[in-house]
C-alpha positions as CSV (number, residue, x, y, z in Angstrom):
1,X,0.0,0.0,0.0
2,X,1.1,3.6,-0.7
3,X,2.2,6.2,1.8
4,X,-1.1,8.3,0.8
5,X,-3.5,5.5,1.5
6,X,-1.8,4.1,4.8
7,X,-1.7,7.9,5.7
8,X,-5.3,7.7,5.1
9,X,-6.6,4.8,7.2
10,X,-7.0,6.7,10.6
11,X,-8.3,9.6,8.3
12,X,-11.2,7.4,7.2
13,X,-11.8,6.1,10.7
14,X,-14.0,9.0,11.3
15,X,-15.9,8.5,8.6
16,X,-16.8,4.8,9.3
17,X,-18.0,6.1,12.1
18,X,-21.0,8.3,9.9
19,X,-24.7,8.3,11.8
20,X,-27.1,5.7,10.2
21,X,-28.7,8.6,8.6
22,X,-25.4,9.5,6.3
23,X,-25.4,6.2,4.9
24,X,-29.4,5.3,4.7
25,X,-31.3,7.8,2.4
26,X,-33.0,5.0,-0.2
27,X,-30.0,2.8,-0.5
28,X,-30.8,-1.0,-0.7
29,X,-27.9,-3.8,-0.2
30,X,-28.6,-6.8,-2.7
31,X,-28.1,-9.7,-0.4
32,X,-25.9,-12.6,-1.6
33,X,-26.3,-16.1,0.2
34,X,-23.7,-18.2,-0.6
35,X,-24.8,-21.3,2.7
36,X,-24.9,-23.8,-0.1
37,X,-21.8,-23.3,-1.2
38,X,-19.1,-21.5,1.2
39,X,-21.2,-22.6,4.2
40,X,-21.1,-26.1,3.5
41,X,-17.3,-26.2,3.9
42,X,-17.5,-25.2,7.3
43,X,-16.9,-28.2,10.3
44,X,-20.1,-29.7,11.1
45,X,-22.3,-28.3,8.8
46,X,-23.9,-30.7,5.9
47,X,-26.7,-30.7,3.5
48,X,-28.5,-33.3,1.7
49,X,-29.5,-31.9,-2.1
50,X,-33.2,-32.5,-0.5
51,X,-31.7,-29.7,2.0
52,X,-30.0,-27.9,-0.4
53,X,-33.4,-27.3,-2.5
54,X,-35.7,-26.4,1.1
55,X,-33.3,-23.6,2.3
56,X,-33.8,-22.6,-1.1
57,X,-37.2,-22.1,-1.2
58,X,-37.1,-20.7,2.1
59,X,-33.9,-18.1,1.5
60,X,-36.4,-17.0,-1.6
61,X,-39.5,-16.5,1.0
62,X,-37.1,-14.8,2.8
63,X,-36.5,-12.2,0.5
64,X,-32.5,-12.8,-0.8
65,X,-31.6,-12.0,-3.4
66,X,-29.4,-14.2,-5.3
67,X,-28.5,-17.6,-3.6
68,X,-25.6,-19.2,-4.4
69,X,-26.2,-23.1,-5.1
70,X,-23.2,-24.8,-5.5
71,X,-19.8,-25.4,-7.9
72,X,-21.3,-27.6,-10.4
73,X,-18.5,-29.4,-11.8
74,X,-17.0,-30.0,-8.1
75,X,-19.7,-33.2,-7.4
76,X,-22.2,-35.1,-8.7
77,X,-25.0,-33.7,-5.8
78,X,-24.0,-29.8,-6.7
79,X,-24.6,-30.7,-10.7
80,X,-28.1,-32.8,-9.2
81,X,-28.9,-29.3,-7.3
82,X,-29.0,-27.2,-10.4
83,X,-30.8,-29.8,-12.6
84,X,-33.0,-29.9,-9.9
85,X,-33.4,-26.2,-8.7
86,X,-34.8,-25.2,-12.3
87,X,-38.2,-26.8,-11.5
88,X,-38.7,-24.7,-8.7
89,X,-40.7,-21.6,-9.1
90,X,-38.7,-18.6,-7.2
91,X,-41.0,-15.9,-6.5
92,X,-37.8,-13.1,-5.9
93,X,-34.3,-15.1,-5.8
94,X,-32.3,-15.6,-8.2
95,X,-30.0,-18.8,-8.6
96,X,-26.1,-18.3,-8.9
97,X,-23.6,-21.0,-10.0
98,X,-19.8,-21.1,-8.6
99,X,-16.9,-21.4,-10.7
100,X,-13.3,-20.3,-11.6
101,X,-11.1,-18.1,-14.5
102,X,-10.3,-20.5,-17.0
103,X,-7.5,-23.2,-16.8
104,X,-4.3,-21.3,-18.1
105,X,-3.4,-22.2,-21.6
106,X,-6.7,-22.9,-22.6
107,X,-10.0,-21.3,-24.4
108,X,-12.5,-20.1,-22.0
109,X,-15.1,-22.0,-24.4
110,X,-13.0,-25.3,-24.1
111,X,-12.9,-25.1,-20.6
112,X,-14.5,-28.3,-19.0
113,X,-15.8,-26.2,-15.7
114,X,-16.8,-23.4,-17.5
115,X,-19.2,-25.7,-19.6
116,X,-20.8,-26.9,-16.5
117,X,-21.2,-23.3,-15.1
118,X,-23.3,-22.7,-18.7
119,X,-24.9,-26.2,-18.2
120,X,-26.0,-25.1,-15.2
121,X,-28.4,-22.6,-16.8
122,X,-28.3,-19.7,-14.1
123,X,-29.5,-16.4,-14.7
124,X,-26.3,-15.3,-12.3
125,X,-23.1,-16.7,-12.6
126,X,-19.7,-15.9,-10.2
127,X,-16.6,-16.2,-11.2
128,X,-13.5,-16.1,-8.7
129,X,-10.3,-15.1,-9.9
130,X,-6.8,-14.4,-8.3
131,X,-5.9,-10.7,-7.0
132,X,-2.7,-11.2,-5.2
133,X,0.4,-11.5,-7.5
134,X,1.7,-13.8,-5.3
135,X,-0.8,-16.7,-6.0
136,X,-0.9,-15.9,-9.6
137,X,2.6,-16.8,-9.8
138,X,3.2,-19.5,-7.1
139,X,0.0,-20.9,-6.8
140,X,-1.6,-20.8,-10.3
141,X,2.3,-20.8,-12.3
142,X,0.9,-18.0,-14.7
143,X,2.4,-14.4,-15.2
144,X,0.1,-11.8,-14.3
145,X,-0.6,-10.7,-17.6
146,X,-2.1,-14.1,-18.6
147,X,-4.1,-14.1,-15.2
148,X,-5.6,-10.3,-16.2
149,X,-7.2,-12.6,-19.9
150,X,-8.0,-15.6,-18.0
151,X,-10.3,-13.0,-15.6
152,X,-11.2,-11.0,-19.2
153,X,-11.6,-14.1,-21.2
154,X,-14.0,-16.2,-18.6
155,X,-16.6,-13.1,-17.3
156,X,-16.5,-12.4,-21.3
157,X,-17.2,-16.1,-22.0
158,X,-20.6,-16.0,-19.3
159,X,-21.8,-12.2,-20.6
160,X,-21.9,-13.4,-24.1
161,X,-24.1,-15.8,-22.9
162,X,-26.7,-14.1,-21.3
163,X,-25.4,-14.7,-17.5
164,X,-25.5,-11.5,-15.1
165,X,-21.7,-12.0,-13.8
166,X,-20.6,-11.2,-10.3
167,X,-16.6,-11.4,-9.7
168,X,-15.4,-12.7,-6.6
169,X,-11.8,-10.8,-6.4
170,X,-10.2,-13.5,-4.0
171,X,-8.0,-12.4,-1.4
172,X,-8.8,-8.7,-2.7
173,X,-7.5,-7.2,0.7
174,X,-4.1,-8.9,1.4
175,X,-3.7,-8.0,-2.4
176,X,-4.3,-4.5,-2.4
177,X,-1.9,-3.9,0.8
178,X,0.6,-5.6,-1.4
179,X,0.4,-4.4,-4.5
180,X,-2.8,-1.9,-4.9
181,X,-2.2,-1.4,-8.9
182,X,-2.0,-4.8,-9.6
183,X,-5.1,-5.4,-7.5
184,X,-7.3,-2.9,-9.4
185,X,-6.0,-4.2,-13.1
186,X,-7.7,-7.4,-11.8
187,X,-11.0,-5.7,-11.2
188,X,-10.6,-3.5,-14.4
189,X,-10.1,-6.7,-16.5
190,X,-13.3,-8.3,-14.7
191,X,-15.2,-5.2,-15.8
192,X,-14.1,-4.4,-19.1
193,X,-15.3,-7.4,-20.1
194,X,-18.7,-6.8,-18.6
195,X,-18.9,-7.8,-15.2
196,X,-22.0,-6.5,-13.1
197,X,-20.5,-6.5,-9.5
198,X,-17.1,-7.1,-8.3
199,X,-17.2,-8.4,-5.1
200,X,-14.1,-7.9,-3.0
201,X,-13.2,-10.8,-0.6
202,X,-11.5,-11.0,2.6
203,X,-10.7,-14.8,1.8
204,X,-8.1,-15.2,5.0
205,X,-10.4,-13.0,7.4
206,X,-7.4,-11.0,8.3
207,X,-8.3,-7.4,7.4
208,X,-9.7,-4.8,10.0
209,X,-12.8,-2.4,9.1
210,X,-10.9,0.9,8.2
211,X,-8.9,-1.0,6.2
212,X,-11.9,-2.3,4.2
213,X,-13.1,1.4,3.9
214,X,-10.3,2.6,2.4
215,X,-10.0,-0.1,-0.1
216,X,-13.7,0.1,-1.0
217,X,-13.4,3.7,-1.4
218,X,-10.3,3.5,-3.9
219,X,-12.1,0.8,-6.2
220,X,-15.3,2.7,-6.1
221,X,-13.4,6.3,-7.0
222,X,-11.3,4.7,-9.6
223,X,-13.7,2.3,-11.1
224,X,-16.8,3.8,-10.4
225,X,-18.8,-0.2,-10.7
226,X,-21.1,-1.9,-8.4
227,X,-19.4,-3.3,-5.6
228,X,-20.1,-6.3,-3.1
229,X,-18.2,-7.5,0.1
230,X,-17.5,-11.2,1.1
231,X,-15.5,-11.3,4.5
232,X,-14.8,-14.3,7.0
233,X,-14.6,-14.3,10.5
234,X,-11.1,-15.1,11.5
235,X,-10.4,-12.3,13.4
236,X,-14.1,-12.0,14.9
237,X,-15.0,-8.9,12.4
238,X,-16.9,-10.2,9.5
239,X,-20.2,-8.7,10.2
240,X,-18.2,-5.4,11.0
241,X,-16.2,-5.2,7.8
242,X,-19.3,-5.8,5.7
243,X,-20.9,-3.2,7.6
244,X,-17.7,-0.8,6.8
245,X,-17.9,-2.0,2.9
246,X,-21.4,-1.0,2.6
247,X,-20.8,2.2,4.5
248,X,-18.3,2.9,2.2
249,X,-20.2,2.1,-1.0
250,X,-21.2,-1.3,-1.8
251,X,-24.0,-2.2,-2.7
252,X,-24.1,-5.9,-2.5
253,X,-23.0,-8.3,0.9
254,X,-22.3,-11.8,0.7
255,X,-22.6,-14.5,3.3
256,X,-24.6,-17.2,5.1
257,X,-27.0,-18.1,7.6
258,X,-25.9,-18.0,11.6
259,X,-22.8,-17.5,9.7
260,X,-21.9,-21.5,8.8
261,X,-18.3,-21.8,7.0
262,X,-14.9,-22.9,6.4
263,X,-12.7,-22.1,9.6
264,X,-14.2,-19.2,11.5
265,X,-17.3,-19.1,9.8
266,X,-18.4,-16.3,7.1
267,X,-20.2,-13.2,7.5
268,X,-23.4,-14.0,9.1
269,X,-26.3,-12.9,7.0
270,X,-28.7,-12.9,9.7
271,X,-27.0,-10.3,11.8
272,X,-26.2,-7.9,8.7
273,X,-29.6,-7.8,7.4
274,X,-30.9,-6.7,11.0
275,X,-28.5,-4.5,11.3
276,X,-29.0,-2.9,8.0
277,X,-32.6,-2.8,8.3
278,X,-32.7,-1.8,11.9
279,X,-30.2,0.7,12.7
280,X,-29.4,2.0,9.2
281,X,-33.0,2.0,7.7
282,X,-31.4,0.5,4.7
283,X,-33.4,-2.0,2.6
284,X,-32.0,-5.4,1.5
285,X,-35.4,-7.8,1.8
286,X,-38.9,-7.5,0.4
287,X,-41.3,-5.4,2.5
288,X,-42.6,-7.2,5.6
289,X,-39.8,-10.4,5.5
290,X,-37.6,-9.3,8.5
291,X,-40.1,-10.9,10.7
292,X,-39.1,-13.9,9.1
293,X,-35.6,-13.6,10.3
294,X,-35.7,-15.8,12.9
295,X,-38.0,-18.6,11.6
296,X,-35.1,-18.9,8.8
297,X,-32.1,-18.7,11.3
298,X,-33.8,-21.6,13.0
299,X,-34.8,-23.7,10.2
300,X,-31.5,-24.0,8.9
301,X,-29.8,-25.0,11.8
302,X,-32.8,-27.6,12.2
303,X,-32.2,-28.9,8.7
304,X,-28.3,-29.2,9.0
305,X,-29.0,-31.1,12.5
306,X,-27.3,-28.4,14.5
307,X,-27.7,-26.9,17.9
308,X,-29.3,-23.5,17.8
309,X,-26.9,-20.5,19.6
310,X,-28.9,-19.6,22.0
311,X,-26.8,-16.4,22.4
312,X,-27.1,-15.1,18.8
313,X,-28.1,-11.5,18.7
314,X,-31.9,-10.5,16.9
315,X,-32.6,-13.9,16.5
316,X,-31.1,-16.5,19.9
317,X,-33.7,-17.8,22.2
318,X,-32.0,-16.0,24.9
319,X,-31.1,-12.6,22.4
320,X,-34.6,-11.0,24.6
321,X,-34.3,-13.7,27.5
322,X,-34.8,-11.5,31.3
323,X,-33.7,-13.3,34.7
324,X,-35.2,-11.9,38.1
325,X,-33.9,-8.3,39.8
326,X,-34.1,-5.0,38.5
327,X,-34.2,-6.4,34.4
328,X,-37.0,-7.6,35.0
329,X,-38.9,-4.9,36.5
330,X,-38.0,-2.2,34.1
331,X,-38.1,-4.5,30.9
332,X,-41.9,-4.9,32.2
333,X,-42.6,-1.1,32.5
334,X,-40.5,-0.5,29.3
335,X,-39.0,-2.9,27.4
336,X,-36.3,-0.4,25.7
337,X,-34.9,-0.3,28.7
338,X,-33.0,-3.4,28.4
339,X,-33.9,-4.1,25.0
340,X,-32.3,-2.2,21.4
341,X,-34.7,-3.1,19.1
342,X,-38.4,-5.3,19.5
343,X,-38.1,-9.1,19.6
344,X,-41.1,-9.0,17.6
345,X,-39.7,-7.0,14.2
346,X,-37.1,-10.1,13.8
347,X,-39.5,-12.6,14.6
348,X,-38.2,-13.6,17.9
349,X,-40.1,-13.5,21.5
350,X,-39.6,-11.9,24.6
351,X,-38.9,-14.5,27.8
352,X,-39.4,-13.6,31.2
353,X,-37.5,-16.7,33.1
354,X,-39.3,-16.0,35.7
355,X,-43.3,-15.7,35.0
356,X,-42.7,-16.4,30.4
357,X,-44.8,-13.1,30.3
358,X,-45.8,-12.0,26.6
359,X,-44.7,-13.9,23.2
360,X,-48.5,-14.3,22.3
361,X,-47.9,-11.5,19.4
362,X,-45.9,-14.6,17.9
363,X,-48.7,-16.9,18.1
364,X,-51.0,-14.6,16.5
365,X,-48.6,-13.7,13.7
366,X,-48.8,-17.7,13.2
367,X,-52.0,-17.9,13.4
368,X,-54.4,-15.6,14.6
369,X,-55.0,-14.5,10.4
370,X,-55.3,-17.7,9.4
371,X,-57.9,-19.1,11.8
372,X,-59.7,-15.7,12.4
373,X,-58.6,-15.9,16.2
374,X,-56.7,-12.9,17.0
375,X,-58.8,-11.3,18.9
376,X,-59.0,-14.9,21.4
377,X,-56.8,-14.0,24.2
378,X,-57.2,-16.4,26.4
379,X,-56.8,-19.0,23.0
380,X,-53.9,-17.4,22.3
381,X,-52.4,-17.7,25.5
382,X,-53.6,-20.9,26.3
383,X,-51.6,-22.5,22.4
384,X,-48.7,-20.2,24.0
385,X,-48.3,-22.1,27.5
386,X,-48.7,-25.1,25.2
387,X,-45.8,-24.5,23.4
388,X,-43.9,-23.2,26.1
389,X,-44.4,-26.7,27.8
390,X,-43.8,-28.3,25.0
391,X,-40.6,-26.7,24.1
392,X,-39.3,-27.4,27.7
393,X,-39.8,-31.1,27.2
394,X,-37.5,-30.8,23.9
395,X,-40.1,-29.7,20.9
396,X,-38.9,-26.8,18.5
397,X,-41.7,-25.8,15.7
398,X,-39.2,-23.9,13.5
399,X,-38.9,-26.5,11.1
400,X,-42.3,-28.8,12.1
401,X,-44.7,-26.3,11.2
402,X,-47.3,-28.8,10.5
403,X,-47.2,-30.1,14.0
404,X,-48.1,-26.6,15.2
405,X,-51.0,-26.7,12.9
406,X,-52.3,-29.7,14.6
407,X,-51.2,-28.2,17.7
408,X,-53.5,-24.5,17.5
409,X,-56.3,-26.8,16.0
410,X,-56.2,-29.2,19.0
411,X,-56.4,-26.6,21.2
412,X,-59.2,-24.7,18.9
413,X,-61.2,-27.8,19.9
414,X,-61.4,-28.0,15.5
415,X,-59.4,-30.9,15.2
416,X,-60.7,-34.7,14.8
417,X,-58.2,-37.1,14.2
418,X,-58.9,-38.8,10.5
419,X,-57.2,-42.0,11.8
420,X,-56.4,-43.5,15.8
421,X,-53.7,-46.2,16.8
422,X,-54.9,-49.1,18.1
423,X,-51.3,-50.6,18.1
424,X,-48.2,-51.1,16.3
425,X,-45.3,-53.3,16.5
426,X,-41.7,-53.1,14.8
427,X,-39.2,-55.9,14.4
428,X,-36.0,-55.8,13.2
429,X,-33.6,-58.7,11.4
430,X,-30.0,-59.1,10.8
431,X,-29.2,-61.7,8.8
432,X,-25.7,-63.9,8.6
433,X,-25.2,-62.5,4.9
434,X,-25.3,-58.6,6.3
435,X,-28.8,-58.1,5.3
436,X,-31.1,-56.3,7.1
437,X,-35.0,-56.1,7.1
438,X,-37.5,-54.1,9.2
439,X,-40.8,-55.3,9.4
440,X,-44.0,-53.2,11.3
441,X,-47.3,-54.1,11.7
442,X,-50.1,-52.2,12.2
443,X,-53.5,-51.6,13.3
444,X,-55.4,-48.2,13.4
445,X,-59.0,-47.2,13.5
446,X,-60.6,-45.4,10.5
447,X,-63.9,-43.6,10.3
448,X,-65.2,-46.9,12.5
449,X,-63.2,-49.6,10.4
450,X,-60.2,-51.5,11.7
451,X,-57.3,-51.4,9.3
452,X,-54.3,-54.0,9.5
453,X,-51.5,-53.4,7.7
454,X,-47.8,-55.4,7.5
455,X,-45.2,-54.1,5.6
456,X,-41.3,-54.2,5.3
457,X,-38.6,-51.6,4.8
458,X,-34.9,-50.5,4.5
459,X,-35.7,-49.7,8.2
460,X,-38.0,-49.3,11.7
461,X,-39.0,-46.4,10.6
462,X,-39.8,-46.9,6.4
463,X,-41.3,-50.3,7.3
464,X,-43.8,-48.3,9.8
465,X,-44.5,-45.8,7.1
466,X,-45.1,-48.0,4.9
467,X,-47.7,-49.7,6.5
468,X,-49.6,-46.8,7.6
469,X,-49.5,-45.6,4.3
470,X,-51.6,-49.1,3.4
471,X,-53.3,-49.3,6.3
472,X,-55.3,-45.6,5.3
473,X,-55.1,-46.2,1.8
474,X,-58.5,-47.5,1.1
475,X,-60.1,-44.8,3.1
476,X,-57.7,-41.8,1.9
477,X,-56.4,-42.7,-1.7
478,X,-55.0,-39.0,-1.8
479,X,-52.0,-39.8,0.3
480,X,-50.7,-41.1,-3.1
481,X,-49.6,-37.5,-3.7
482,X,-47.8,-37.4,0.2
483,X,-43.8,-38.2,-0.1
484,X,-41.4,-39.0,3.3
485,X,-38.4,-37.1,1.8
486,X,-35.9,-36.4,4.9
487,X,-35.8,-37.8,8.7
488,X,-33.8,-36.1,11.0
489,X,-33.1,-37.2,14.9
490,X,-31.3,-35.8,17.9
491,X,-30.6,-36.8,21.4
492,X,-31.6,-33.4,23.1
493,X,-31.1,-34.4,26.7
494,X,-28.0,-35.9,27.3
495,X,-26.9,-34.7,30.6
496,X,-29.8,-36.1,32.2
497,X,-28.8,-36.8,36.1
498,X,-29.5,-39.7,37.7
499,X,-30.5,-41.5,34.4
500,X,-28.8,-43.9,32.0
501,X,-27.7,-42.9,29.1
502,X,-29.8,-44.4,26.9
503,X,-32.8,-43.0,28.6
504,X,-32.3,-39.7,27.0
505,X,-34.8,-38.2,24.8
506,X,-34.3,-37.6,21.3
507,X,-36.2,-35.2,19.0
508,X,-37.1,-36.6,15.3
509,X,-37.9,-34.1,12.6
510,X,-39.6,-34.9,9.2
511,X,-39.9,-34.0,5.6
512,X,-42.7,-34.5,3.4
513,X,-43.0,-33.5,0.4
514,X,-47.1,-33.0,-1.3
515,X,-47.4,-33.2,-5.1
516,X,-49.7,-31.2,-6.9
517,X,-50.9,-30.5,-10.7
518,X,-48.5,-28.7,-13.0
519,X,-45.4,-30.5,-10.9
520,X,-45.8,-28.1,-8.4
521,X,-45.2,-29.0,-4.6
522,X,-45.5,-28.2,-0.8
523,X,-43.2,-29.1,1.5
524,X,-44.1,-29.7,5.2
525,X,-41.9,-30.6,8.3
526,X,-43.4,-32.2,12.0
527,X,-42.3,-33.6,15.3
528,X,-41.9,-36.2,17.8
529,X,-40.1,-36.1,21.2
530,X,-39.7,-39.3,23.3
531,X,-37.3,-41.5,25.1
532,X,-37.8,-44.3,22.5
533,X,-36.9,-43.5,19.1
534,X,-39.6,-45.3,17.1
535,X,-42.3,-44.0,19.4
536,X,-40.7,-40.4,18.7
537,X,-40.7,-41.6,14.7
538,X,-44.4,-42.7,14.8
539,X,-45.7,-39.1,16.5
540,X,-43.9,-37.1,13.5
541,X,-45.2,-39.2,10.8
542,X,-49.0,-39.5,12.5
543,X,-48.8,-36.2,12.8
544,X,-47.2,-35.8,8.9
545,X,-50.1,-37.9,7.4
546,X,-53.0,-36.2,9.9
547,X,-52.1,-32.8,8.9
548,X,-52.3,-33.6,5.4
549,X,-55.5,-35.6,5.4
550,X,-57.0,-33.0,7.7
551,X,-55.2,-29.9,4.6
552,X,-57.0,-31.8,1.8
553,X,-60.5,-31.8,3.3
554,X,-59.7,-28.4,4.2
555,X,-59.1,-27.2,0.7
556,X,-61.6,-29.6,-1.1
C-alpha cells in the first residue's frame, strides 16, 4: 500500500463512524447467500441436495436475493442441485452457479468447468479469480498478464451468454496492501469485459474495518462499478467489515446463515440484514420479511442437524431472554430499557424466566389471520403455554410447522383425528449375509373400520411408514400424492442426572413432500419427542399424514 493510502486509514476512521442517517437515504444492499456453497465447507455443517433445494425455497420466501447453489463441476450432488433447482418456481431469488477463471493455456469455451457453469443454466453466474500476485505466480504458475485474460476471457465467455456475472476478487485485501495497482487491473479486467459487481473478498479473514473502507473507497473512486463485500470471521470482524464496505459504497453483501463456514465461519447474514434494516433503515429484503428472520435462522440449523446458539443476537432464544432483579422490572414497565430493538420486528419473543410473560404477538402472527382468532386471548395464550411446555420437554416448531398446525387446531377444539392407533409393532432382522429387514405391523381405526396393515422396509422407521401408508389407503387414496423425503433425529437431553444414558430423549424431525398438478409442490416438516426412538418416529409421521388428510378436506 502507498504512503497516501496508509496515511489515510486513521483519516477514514472517522468516517466509518458516519450516523445511520449518512449512509441510509433509499440505498438497498442486494443480499448474496452463498450457505450452499461457502457454508457447506464449514466443520459440522452438511446438506443433503433435498436440503439444499428447502433452504432454497425458504432463502427466496425470505427475501434474498441471489443464492448461491453450488460449484457444479465439483460433485455429482451440486450438478443434481442445479438440474433440480430449475423446477422450482422462485418468486424473488435468483440462482447463482460457482466457478473459476479459465484453466491457463486454454479457451474459455474449451474449458470443461466453464461448460458446467453454462450447463447449469443460471440467470447469475460468479466467477472467482486471483488478486494477489503472489498466487498468480506460485499458486496458479501463470504471469500476471495471462491471469488479467484468463479473468477477461472467462466473465466475457458468461456475458456473451446471457449470464448476469458477479466477480469474486479473492484475497482482494491482502492484495491490495501488497500491491494496490495490480489489485485494481484485476478488477478492471473483470469489468471491461462486462462484469456486473465485483465483489471484494476477505478470503483469510485477516483485514480490520478501516482497512476495508479505504480499499472500497479507492475501487469505487477509480472504477466507479457496483461493488459487493465477502468477508470471514477469522479475526471475529466479518459482520463489521461488511458493515464498513457498505458504508463505504457497496452495494451488495455476501454470506450465510448464523454464519456457517470454512474455519471461522463467514459473514453472518442474519445479523447484517438486521443490522442494515434496523439501525441503518437500509433496505435489503422485500417489505414485511424481516419478521421472518428468525424462523429462517432456526430452520436451517434444524435442517443441517445443529444446535441453535442460543446467544445469537436479533434472533437466539436467549437474544430478549430476562432473569429476576431490576431487568426484569424495568423491561416490564419499558422494554427499551434493556432491550435495542423489539423481539417482535425479527420474529423472535420476549422470555421472562421467571413468570414467560408476553410472546402471544408470535402466536397470533402464526395464526391468529389464518384461523380468524386474533382477537382470542385467552386461546392465544392458552396455544402459548402449550408450546412453552412443550418446548421445555425438547419440541422446537421452527422447522415442524405442521405439527403446530395440529397443535393451534387441537387446542381450537377444531381438530378430529382422521385416523387413531390401536397398536403397532416393529421388528427388526440381521441376517448372517449382512442383510437387514424391518418389518412393522399395524392396526389403526378409521372412520369406525379396523385397518391391519404389515409391511417391510430398509428400516423401523420406512417399514412403519409403509404400513400406515396401506393401512389408510383404502379410506384416503389422496396420500398417493404425500412423499417421506428427509428424517432427521437428535438426542436433546444428554446430561440427564440420575438416568442412564440411553434413557435420554431424542427429537425426530420430518420432511414431506405433497405433489400437486402442474409439478408443483408443498413441502411440510413435524415432530416427535420421546425416550424411544420409534415412538418419537411414529408421533412425527402420524402427525405428517393427519395434517395432510386434515389440509386436503380443508381445501376440497
Amino acid at each position: 500500500m502507498t504512503d497516501n493510502m496508509t496515511d489515510n486509514i486513521t483519516d477514514n476512521m472517522t468516517d466509518t463512524n458516519t450516523s445511520s442517517r449518512d449512509i441510509s437515504s433509499t440505498r438497498r444492499v442486494e443480499i448474496y447467500d452463498t450457505t450452499l456453497r461457502d457454508g457447506t465447507q464449514g466443520e459440522g455443517f452438511n446438506l443433503s441436495l433435498n436440503d439444499k433445494l428447502q433452504i432454497t425455497r425458504k432463502l427466496d420466501e425470505l427475501g434474498v436475493d441471489v443464492i448461491e447453489g453450488g460449484f457444479p463441476i465439483s460433485n455429482p450432488k451440486d450438478e443434481a442441485y442445479f438440474n433440480e433447482v430449475r423446477g422450482i418456481k422462485l418468486r424473488h431469488a435468483k440462482v447463482a452457479a460457482f466457478g473459476m477463471t479459465r484453466r491457463r493455456g486454454l479457451a474459455a469455451k474449451e474449458d470443461p468447468g466453464l461448460q458446467a457453469l453454462l450447463a447449469a443454466e443460471t440467470p447469475v453466474v460468479t466467477i472467482v479469480g486471483k488478486t494477489s500476485p503472489f498466487q498468480v505466480e506460485k499458486v496458479l504458475n501463470v504471469s500476471r498478464e495471462e491471469n488479467l485474460a484468463m479473468i477477461g476471457d472467462t466473465v466475457r465467455l458468461m456475458t456473451d451468454a446471457g449470464r448476469r456475472v458477479v466477480y469474486d476478487a479473492e484475497h482482494f485485501f491482502d492484495a491490495f496492501r501488497a500491491d494496490p495497482d495490480y489489485a485494481l487491473a484485476t478488477l478492471h479486467a473483470a469489468q471491461d469485459a462486462g462484469a456486473d459487481v465485483l465483489c471484494l473478498c476477505d478470503t483469510n479473514g485477516g483485514t480490520m474495518p478501516e482497512q476495508v473502507a479505504v480499499a472500497v473507497r479507492t475501487v469505487r473512486d477509480k472504477l466507479g462499478a457496483k461493488l459487493g463485500i465477502h468477508t470471514h470471521n477469522d479475526s471475529g470482524l466479518a459482520l463489521a467489515n461488511a458493515l464498513s464496505a457498505v458504508q463505504a459504497g457497496c452495494v451488495q453483501a455476501q454470506g450465510t446463515m448464523n454464519g456457517v463456514g470454512e474455519r471461522c465461519g463467514n459473514m453472518d447474514l442474519i445479523l447484517l440484514i438486521a443490522n442494515l434494516q434496523l439501525k441503518y433503515k437500509i433496505d435489503c429484503l422485500l417489505p414485511g420479511r424481516l419478521e421472518r428472520l428468525t424462523e429462517t435462522s432456526r430452520y436451517v440449523y434444524e435442517l443441517a442437524n445443529m444446535n441453535l446458539v442460543n446467544g445469537q443476537p436479533f434472533v437466539g432464544s436467549s437474544a430478549f431472554a430476562h432473569k429476576g432483579g431490576m431487568n426484569v422490572h424495568a423491561v416490564q414497565k419499558d422494554a427499551s430499557t434493556y432491550e435495542h430493538v423489539s423481539p417482535e420486528r425479527v420474529g423472535n419473543t420476549r422470555k421472562i424466566l421467571v413468570s414467560e410473560l408476553s410472546g402471544v404477538s408470535n402466536i397470533v402472527a402464526k395464526a391468529g389471520e389464518k384461523y380468524g382468532v386474533s382477537a382470542d386471548k385467552q386461546l392465544l395464550r392458552r396455544v402459548l403455554e402449550r408450546v412453552q411446555d412443550l418446548e421445555n420437554k425438547g419440541y422446537q416448531f421452527e422447522a415442524a410447522e405442521a405439527s403446530f398446525d395440529l397443535l393451534i387446531r387441537r387446542e381450537m377444539g377444531r381438530y378430529e383425528s382422521p385416523f387413531v392407533l390401536e397398536h403397532y409393532r416393529v421388528l427388526s432382522q440381521r441376517f448372517s449375509t449382512g442383510e437387514v429387514v424391518a418389518e412393522a405391523t399395524i392396526k389403526v381405526l378409521v372412520g369406525g373400520h379396523v385397518e391391519h396393515a404389515v409391511a417391510e422396509g430398509t428400516g423401523p422407521v420406512d417399514a412403519l411408514n409403509k404400513a400406515l401408508r396401506q393401512a389408510l389407503h383404502r379410506h384416503f387414496p389422496q396420500i398417493d400424492k404425500l412423499h417421506l423425503i428427509d428424517y432427521r433425529v437428535r438426542v436433546i437431553n444428554t446430561r440427564l442426572q440420575n438416568q442412564a444414558d440411553t434413557a435420554a430423549a431424542v427429537r425426530v424431525i420430518v420432511d414431506f413432500r405433497v405433489d400437486h398438478a402442474a409439478d408443483t409442490h408443498d413441502y411440510f416438516g413435524t415432530i416427535g419427542v420421546n425416550e424411544n426412538i420409534i415412538d418419537a418416529s411414529w408421533e412425527a409421521i402420524a402427525d405428517a399424514y393427519a395434517y395432510h388428510l386434515v389440509s386436503m378436506t380443508r381445501s376440497a
